[in-house]
PyMOL CGO cylinders between C-alpha atoms (Angstrom):
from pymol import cmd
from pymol.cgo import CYLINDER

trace = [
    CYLINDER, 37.58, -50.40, 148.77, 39.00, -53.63, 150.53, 0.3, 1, 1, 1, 1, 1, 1,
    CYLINDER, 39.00, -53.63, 150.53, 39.94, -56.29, 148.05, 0.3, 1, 1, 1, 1, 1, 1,
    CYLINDER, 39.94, -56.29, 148.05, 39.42, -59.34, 150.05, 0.3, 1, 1, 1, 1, 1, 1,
    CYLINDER, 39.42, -59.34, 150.05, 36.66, -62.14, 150.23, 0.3, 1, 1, 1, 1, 1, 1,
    CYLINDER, 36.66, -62.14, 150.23, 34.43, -61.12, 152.39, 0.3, 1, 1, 1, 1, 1, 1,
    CYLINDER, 34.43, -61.12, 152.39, 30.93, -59.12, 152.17, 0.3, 1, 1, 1, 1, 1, 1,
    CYLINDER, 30.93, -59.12, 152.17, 30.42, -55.19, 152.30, 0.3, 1, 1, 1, 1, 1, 1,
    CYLINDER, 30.42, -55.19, 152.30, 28.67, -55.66, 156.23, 0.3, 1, 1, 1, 1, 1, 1,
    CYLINDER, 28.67, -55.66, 156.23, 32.24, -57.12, 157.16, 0.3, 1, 1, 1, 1, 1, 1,
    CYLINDER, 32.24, -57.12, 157.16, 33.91, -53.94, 155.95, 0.3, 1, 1, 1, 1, 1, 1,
    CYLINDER, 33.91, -53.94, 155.95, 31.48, -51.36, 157.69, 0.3, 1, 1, 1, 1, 1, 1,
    CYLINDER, 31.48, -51.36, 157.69, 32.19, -53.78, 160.72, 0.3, 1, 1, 1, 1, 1, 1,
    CYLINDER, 32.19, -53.78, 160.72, 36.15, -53.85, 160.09, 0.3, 1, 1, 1, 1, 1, 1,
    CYLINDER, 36.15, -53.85, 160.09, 36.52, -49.63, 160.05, 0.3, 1, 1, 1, 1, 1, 1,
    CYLINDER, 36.52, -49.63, 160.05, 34.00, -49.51, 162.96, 0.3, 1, 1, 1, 1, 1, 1,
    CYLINDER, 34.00, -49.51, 162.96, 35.77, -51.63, 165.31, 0.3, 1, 1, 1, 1, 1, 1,
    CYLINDER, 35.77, -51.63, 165.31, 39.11, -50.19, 163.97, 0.3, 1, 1, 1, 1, 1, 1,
    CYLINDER, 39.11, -50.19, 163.97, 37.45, -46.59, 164.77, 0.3, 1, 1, 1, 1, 1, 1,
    CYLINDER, 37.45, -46.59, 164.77, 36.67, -47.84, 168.47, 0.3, 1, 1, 1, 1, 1, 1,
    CYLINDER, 36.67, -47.84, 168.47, 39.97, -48.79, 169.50, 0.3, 1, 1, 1, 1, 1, 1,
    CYLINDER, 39.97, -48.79, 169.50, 42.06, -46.33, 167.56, 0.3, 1, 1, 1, 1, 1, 1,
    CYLINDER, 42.06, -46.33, 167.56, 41.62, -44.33, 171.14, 0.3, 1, 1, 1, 1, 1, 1,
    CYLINDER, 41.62, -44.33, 171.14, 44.37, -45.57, 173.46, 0.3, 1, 1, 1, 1, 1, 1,
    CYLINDER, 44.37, -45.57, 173.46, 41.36, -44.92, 176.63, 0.3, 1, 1, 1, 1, 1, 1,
    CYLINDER, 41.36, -44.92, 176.63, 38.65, -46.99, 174.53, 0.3, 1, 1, 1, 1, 1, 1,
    CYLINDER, 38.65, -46.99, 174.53, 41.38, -49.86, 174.45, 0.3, 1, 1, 1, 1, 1, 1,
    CYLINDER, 41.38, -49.86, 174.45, 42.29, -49.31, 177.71, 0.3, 1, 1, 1, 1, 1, 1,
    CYLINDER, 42.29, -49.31, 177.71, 38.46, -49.85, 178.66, 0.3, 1, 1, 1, 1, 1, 1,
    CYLINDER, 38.46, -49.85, 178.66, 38.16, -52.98, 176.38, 0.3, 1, 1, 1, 1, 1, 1,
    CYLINDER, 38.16, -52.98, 176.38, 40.86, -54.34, 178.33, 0.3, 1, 1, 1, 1, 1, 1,
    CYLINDER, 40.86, -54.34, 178.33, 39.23, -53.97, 181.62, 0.3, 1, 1, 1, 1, 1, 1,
    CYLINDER, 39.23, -53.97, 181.62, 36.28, -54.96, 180.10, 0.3, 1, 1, 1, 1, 1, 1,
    CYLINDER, 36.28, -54.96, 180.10, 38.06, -58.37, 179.51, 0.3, 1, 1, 1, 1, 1, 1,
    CYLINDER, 38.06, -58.37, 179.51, 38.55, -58.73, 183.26, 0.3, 1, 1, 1, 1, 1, 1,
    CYLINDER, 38.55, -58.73, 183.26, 34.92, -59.13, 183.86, 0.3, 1, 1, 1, 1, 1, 1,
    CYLINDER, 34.92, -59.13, 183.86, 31.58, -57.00, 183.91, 0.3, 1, 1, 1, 1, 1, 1,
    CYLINDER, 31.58, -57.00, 183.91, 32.78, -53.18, 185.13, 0.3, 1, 1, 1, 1, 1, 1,
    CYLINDER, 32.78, -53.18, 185.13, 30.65, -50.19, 186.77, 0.3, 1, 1, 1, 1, 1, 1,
    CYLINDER, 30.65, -50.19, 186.77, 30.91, -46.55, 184.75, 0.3, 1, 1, 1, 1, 1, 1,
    CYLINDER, 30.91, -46.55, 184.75, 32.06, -45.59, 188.30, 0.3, 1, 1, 1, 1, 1, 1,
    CYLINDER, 32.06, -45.59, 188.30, 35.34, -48.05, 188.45, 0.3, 1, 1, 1, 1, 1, 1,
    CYLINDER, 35.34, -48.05, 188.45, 36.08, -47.34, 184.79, 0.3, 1, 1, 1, 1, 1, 1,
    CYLINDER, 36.08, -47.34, 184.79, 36.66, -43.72, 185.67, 0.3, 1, 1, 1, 1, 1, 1,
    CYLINDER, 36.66, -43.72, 185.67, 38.44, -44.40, 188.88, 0.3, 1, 1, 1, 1, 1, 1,
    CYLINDER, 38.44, -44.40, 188.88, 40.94, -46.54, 187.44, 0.3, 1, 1, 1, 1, 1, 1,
    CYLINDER, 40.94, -46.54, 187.44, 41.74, -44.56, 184.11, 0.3, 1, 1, 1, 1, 1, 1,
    CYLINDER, 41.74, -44.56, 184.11, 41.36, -41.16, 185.86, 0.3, 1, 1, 1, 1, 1, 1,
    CYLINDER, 41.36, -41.16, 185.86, 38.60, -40.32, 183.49, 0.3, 1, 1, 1, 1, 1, 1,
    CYLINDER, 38.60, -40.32, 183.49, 35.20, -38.08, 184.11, 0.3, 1, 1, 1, 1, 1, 1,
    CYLINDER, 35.20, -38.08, 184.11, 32.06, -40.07, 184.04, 0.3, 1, 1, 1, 1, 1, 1,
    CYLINDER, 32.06, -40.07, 184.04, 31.03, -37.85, 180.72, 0.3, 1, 1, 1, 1, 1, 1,
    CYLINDER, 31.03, -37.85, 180.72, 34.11, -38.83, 178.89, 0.3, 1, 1, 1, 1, 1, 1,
    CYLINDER, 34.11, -38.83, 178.89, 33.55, -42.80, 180.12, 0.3, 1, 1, 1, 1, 1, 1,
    CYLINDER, 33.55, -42.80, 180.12, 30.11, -42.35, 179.16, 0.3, 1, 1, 1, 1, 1, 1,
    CYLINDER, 30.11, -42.35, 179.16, 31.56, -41.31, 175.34, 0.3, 1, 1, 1, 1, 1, 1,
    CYLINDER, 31.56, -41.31, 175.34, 33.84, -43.78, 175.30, 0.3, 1, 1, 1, 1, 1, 1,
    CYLINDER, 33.84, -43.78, 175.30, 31.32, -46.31, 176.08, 0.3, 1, 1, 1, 1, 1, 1,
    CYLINDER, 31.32, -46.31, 176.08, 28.97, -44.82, 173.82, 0.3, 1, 1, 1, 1, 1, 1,
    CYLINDER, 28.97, -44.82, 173.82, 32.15, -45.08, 170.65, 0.3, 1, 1, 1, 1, 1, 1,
    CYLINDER, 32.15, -45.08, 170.65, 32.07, -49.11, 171.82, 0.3, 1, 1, 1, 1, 1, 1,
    CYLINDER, 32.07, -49.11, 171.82, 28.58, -50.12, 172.01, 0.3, 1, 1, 1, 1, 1, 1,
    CYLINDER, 28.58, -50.12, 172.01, 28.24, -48.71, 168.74, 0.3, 1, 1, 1, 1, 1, 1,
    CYLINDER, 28.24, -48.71, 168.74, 30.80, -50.70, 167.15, 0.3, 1, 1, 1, 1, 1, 1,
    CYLINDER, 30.80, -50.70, 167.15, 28.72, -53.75, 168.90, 0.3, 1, 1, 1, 1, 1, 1,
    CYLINDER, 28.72, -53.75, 168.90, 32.02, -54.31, 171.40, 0.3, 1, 1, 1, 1, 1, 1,
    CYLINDER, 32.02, -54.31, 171.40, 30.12, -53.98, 174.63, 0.3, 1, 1, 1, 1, 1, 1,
    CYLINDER, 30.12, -53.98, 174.63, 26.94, -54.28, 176.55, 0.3, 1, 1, 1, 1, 1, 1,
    CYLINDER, 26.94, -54.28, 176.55, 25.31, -52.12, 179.17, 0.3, 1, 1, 1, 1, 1, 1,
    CYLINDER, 25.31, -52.12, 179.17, 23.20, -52.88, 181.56, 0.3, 1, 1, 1, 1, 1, 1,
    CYLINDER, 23.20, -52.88, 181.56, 21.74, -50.29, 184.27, 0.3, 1, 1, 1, 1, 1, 1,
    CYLINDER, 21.74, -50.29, 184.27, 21.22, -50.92, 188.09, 0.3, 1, 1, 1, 1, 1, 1,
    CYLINDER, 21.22, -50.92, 188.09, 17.39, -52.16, 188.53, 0.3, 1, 1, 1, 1, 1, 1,
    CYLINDER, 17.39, -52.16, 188.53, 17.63, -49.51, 191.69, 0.3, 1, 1, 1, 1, 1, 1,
    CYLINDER, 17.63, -49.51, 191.69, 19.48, -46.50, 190.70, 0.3, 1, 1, 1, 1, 1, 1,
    CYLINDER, 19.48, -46.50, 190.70, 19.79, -46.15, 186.70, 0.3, 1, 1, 1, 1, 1, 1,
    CYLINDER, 19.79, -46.15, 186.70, 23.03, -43.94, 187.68, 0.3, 1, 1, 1, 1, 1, 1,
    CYLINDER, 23.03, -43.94, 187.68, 25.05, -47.22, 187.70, 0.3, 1, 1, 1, 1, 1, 1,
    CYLINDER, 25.05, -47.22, 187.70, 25.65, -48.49, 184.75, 0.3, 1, 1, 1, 1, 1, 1,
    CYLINDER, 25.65, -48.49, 184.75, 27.66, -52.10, 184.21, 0.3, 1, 1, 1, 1, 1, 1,
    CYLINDER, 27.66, -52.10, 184.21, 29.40, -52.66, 180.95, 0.3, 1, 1, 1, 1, 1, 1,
    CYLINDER, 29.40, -52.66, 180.95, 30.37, -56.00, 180.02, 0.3, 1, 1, 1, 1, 1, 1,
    CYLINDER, 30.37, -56.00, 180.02, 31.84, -57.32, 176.71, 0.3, 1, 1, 1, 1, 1, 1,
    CYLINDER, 31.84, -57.32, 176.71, 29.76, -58.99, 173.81, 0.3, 1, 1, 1, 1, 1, 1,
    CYLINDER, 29.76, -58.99, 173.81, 30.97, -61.82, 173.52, 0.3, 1, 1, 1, 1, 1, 1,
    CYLINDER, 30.97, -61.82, 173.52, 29.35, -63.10, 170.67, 0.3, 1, 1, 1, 1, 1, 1,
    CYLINDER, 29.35, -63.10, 170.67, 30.12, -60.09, 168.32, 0.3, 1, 1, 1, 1, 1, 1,
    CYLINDER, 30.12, -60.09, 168.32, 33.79, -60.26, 169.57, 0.3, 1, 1, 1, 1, 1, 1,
    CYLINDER, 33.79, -60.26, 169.57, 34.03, -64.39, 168.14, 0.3, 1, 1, 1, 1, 1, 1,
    CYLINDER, 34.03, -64.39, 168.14, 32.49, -62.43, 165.21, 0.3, 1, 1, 1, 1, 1, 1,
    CYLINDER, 32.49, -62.43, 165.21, 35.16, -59.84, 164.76, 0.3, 1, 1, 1, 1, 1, 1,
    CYLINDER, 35.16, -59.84, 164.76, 38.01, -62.35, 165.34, 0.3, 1, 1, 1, 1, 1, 1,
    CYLINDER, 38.01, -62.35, 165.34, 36.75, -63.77, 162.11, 0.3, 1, 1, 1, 1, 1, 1,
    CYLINDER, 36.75, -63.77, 162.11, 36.19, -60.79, 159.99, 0.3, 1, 1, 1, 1, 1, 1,
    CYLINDER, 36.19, -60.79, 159.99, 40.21, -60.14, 161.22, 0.3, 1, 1, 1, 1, 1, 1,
    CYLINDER, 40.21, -60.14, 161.22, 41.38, -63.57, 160.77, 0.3, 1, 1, 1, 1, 1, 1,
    CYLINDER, 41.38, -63.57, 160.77, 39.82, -62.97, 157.28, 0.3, 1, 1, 1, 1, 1, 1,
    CYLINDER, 39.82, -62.97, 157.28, 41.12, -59.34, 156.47, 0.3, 1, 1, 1, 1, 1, 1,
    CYLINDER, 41.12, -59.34, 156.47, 44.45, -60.24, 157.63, 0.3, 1, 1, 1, 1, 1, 1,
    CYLINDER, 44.45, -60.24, 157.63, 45.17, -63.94, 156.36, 0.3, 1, 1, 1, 1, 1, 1,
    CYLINDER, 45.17, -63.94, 156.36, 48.67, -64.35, 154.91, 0.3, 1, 1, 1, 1, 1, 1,
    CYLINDER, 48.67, -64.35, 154.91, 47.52, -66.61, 152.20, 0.3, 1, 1, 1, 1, 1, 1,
    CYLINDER, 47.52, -66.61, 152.20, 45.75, -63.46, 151.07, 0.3, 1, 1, 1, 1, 1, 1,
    CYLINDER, 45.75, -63.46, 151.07, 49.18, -61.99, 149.94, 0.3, 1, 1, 1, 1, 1, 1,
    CYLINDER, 49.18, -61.99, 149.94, 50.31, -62.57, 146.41, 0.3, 1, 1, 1, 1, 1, 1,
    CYLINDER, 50.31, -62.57, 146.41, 53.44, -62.12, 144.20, 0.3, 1, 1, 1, 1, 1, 1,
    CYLINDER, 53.44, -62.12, 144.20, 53.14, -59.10, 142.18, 0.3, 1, 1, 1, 1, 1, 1,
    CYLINDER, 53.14, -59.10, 142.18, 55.61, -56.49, 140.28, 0.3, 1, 1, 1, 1, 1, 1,
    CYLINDER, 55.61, -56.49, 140.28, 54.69, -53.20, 140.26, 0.3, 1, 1, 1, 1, 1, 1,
    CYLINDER, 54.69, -53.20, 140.26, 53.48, -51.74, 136.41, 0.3, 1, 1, 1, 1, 1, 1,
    CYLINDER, 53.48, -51.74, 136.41, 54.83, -48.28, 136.97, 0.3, 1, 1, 1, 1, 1, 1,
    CYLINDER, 54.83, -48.28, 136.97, 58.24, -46.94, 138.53, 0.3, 1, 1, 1, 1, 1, 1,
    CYLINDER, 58.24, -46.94, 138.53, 62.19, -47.85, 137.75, 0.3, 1, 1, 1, 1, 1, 1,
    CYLINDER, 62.19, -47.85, 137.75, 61.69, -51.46, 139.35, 0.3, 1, 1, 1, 1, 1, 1,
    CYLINDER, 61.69, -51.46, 139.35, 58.19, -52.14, 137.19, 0.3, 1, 1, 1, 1, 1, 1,
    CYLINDER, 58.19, -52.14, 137.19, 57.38, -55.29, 134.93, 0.3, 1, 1, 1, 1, 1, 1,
    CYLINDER, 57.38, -55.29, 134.93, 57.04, -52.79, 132.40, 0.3, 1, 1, 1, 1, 1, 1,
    CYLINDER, 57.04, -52.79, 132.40, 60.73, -50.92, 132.37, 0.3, 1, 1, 1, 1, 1, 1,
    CYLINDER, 60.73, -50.92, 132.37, 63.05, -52.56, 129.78, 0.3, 1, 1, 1, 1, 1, 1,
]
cmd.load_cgo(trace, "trace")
């Protein structure tokens, strides 16, 4: 378990959005994502991805609350993705959190040739 000040919900949070964009094509998405709202269709163009695997990948981001979709009021095959902005301010502070350099203390190891403990 993580050892730093925050609640459980920020952990489940943490290894879901870690999950999401330990898939080079998920960040690769996210970062056209950050361009501005995105059609399924222009996603796959640009990465050279089938619409199944885009639809997976968007699937793996919406989960971890990264994304929005939104389908066309005329034809439900479009589908535009934009990014959440509000749960993205809130995973900037679960990771300003998890990794905060104040967090890091002085410590000596109690086992091994360089321990506390060796004479």
């Amino acid at each position: 378990m993580l050892n730093y000040t925050t609640q459980a919900t920020d952990e489940k949070r943490l290894l879901q959005l870690f999950k999401a964009l330990s898939h080079a094509n998920r960040l690769r998405i996210l970062d056209m994502l950050m361009e501005g709202v995105q059609c399924n269709c222009e996603i796959a163009e640009r990465l050279h991805l089938s619409l199944s695997l885009i639809s997976h990948h968007m699937r793996v981001l919406e989960d971890a609350g990264l994304i929005k979709s939104e389908r066309d009021s005329e034809d439900a095959r479009w589908i535009y993705y934009s990014i959440d902005q509000e749960a993205l301010l809130t995973y900037q502070d679960s990771i300003k959190a998890f990794l905060d350099v104040s967090r890091i203390q002085l410590r000596c190891p109690s086992c091994g040739p360089g321990s506390c403990n060796s004479s």
